[in-house]
C-alpha positions in Angstrom: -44.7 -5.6 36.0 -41.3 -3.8 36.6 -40.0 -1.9 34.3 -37.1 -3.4 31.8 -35.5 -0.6 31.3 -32.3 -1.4 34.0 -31.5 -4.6 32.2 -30.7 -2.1 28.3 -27.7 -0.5 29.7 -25.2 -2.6 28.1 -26.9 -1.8 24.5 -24.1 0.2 22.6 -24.6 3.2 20.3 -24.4 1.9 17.1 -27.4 -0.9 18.5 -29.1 2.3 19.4 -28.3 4.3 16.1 -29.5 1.3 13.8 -32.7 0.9 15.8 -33.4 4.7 15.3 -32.9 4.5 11.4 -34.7 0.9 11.0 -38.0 2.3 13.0 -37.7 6.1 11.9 -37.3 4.7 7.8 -39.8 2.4 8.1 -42.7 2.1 10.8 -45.6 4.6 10.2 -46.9 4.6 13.7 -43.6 7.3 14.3 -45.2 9.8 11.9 -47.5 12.1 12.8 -48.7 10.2 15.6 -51.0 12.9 17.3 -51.3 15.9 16.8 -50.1 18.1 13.5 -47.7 20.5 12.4 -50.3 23.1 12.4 -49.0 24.1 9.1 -51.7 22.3 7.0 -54.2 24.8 8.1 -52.4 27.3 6.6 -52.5 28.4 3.2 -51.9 31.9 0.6 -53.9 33.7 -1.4 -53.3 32.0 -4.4 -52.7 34.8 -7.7 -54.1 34.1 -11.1 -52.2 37.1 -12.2 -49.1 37.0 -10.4 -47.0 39.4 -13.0 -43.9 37.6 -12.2 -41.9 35.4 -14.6 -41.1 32.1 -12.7 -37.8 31.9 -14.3 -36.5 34.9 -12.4 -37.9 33.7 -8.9 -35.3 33.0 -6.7 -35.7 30.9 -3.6 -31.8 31.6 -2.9 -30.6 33.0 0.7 -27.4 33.6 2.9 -27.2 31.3 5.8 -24.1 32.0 8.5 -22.8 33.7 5.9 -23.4 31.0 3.3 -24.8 31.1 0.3 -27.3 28.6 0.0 -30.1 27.4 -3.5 -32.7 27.2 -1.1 -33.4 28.1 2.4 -33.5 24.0 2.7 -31.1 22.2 5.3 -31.2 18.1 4.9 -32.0 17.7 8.5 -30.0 15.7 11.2 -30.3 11.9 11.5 -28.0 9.9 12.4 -24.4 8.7 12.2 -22.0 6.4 14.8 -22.2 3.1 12.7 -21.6 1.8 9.5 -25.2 2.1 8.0 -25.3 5.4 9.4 -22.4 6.5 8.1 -23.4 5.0 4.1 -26.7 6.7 4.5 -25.0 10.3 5.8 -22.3 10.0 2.8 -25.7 9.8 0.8 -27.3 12.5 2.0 -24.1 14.6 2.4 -23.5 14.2 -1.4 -27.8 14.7 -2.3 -27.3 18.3 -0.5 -24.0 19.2 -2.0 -25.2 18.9 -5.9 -28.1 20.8 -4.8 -26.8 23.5 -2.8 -28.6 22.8 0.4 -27.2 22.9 3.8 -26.8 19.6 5.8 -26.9 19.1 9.5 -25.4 15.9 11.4 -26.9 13.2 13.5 -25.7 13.5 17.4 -22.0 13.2 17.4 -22.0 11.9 20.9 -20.1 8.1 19.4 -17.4 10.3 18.8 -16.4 11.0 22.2 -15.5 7.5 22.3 -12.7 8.4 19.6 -13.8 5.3 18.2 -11.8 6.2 14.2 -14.8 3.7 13.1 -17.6 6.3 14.7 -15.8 9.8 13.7 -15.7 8.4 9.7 -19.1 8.1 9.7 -19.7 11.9 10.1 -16.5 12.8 8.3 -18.6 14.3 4.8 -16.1 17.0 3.6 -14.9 14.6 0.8 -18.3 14.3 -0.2 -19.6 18.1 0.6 -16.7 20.2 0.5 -19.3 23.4 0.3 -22.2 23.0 2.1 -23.4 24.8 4.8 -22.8 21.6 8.0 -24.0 21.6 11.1 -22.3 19.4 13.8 -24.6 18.4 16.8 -24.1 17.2 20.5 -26.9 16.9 23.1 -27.3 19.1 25.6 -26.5 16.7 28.6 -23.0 16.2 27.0 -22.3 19.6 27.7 -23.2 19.0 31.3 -21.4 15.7 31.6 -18.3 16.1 29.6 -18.0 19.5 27.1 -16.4 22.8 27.7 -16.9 25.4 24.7 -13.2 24.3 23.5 -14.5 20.8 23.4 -17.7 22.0 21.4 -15.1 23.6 18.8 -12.7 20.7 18.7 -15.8 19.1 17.3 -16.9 21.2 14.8 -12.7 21.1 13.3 -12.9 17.7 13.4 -16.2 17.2 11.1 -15.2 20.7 9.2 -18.6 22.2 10.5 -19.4 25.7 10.3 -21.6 25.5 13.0 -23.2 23.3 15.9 -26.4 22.5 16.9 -27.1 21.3 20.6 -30.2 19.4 20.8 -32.5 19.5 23.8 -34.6 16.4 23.9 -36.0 15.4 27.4 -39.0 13.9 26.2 -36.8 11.5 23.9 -34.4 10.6 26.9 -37.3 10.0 29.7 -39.2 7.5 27.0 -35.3 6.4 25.8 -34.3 2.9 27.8 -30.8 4.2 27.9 -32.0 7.8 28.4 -30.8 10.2 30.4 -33.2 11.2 32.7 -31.6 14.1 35.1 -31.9 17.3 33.5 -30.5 19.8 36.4 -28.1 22.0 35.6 -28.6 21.9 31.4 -29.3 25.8 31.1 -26.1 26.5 33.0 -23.9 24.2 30.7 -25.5 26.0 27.9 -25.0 29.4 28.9 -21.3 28.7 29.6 -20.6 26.9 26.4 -22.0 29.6 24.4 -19.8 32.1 26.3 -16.5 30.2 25.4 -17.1 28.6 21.9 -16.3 30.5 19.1 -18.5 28.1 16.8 -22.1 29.3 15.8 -24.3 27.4 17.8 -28.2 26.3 17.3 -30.0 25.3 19.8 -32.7 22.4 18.6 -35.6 21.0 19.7 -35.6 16.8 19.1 -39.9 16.3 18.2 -41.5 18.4 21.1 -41.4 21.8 20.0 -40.0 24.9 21.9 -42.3 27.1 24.0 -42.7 30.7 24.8 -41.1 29.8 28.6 -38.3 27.5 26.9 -37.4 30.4 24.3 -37.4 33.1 26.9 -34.4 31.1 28.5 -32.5 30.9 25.4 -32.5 34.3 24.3 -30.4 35.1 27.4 -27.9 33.1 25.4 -25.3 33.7 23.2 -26.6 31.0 20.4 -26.9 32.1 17.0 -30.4 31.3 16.8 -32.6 28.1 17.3 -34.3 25.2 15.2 -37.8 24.6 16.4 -38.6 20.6 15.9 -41.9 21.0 16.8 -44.9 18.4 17.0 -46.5 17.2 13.8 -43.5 15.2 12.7 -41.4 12.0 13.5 -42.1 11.1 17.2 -38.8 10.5 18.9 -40.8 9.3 22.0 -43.2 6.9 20.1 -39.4 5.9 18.2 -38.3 5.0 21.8 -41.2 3.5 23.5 -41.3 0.8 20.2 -37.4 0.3 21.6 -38.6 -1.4 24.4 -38.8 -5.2 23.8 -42.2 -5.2 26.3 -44.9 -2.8 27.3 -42.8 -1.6 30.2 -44.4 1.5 31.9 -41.7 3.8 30.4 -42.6 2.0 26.8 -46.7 3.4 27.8 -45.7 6.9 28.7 -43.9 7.3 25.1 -47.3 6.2 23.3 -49.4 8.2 25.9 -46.7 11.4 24.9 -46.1 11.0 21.1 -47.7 14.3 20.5 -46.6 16.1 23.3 -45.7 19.5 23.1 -45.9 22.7 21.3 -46.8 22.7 17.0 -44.1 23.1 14.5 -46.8 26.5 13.5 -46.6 28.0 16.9 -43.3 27.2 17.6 -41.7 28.9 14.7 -44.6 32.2 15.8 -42.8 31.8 19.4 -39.0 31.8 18.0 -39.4 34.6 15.4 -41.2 37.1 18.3 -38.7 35.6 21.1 -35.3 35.7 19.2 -35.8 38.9 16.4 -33.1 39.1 14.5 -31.3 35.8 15.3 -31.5 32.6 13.0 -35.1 30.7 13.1 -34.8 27.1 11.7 -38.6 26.1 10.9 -38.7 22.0 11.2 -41.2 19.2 12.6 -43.5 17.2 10.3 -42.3 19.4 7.0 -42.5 17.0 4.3 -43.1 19.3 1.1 -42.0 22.7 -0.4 -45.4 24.1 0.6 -44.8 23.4 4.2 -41.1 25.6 3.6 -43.5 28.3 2.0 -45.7 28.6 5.1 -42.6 28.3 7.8 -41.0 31.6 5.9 -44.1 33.5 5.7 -44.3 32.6 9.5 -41.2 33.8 10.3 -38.3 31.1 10.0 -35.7 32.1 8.1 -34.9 28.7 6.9 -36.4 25.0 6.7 -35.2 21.5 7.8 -36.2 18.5 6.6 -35.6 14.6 7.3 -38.2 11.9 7.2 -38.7 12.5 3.5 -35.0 12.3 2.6 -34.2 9.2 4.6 -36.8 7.1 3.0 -35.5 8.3 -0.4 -31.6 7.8 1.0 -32.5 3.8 0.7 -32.3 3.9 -2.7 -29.3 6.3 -3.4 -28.3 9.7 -3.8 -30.0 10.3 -6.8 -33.6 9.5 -5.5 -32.2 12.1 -2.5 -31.7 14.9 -5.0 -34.5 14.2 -7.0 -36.8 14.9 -3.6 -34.9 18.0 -2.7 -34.9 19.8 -6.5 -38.4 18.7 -5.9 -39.2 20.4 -2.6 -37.4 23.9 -4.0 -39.2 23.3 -7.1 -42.4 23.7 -5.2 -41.4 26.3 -2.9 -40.8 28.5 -6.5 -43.8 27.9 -7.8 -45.6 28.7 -4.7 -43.5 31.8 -4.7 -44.7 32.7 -7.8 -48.4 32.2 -7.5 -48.5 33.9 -4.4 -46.2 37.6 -6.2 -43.4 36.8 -4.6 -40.0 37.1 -6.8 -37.7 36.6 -3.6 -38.0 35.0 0.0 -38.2 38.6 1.6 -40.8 39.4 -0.7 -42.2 36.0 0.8 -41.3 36.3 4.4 -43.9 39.4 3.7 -46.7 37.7 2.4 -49.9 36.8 4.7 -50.9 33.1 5.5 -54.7 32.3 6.8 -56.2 29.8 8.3 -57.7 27.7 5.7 -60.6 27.0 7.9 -61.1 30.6 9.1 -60.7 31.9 5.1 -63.6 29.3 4.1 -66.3 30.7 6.7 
């Protein structure tokens, strides 16, 4: 059978964009589809004397010069359409009262200049604080952004800095995707010599590896957000896209798990990039899993599924999962002796397999 693919080009954003939310939000077979995080086989020596008093933990940390509650970002979704943009206002306002950062869905509709597309990631009126992050893809850069185009896009959104996604895997499953990746690390290096935004370079579901970070760190990014496997499966997300089992639909069920562990991925990033910013994300869904990612090394956490699902039913159910999520990440703080993340950053994780021998 040939593959359908050729015959989806006419299928708009916003088609796209509402597909991504409908399956993302609400079919299962997108999460954890193969194999994990890795960060469930970690765990901390848990203190029955900790000699702290939980009150004083503090889980709060400096972000691009930032001040944020929680080293928590809402991560980025989605935006381009009308739903999007209702379910971003949601979110936007959840990580405002809570003093989380919040980070776009791709802003690609807005190179359209479509007014209805940029509205639906203008969130200033609704986050006039928070730490936000922008986002383009990576083959924009290639195709149509210079580093004064990159900034032009971060004024128009009032972001304090942009992430550029990398996500081959989603675009060789996508049926609009695009699949020629030449000339990507160039457009990269040149954008991040020109812009004077802070830019992040993040991973869409299939992790970043030792050879992928040892390109980056060439770069002048401000650090990286490592999307690894063990969360929402953008390729299973765009093989259930395709209205038949088309070969490219096979290879996105075949892939769903492809690539490097949220766990290692973070262990890669911290050893690769030192000092620069290490965004832990992939398959976190509590504030256990931000525990583990900053005793591994990431400096801060991102998280989406979780907050989408509770987006559906407003932004209180939103800010009820993130106060939830810090909640946790105290109280792990404080069973484990530590009054502050450094303190945290500092404390061992084992294998809970190894430590059961």
């Amino acid at each position: 059978m040939a593959d359908s693919t050729e015959t989806a080009s006419d299928r708009t954003a916003a088609d796209r964009k509402g597909d991504h939310l409908r399956i993302a939000a609400y079919d299962e077979r997108t999460q954890r589809p193969g194999p994990t995080s890795g960060l469930e086989h970690l765990t901390f020596e848990a203190l029955s004397l900790p000699e702290l008093d939980l009150e004083q933990v503090s889980t709060a940390c400096t972000l691009l010069g930032k001040p944020l509650r929680a080293p928590l970002l809402v991560g980025a979704m989605t935006g381009g359409n009308a739903q999007a943009g209702q379910i971003n206002r949601i979110l936007a306002e959840a990580a405002e009262r809570c003093g989380v950062g919040f980070c776009l869905g791709s802003q690609r509709p807005m190179l359209d200049l479509a007014t209805e597309s940029i509205a639906t990631f203008a969130m200033r009126d609704v986050a006039p604080t928070a730490l936000l992050f922008g986002n383009i893809g990576a083959i924009q850069l290639r195709d149509h952004l210079s580093g004064a185009d990159l900034d032009q896009l971060a004024r128009a959104v009032g972001a304090d800095a942009m992430m550029i996604h990398l996500n081959p895997l989603q675009e060789a499953i996508q049926p609009e995707g695009d699949r020629d990746w030449r000339g990507i690390h160039d457009a990269l290096a040149e954008v991040a010599a020109s812009s004077s935004t802070p830019i992040v370079i993040k991973e869409v579901g299939m992790g970043l590896s030792a050879q992928t970070l040892q390109r980056l760190r060439s770069l002048g990014i401000a650090g990286v957000e490592t999307a690894g496997v063990g969360g929402t499966s953008w390729a299973r997300i765009e093989s259930l896209r395709h209205a038949e089992r088309t070969p490219r639909a096979i290879a996105g069920e075949v892939l769903a798990g492809f690539g490097t562990s949220t766990a290692e991925s973070i262990r890669l990033a911290r050893a690769a990039l030192q000092n620069r910013l290490v965004i832990g994300s992939g398959g976190l869904r509590t504030g256990l899993d931000v525990a583990r990612c900053i005793a591994l090394g990431a400096d801060a956490c991102a998280m989406a599924w979780p907050f989408l699902k509770a987006a559906h039913q407003g932004v209180d159910a939103v800010v009820t999962e993130i106060e939830g999520v810090i909640e946790t990440l105290r109280v792990v703080m404080f069973l484990t002796g530590a009054p502050d993340l450094h303190q945290l950053a500092r404390t061992p994780v084992v294998e809970a397999e190894l430590r059961s021998r």
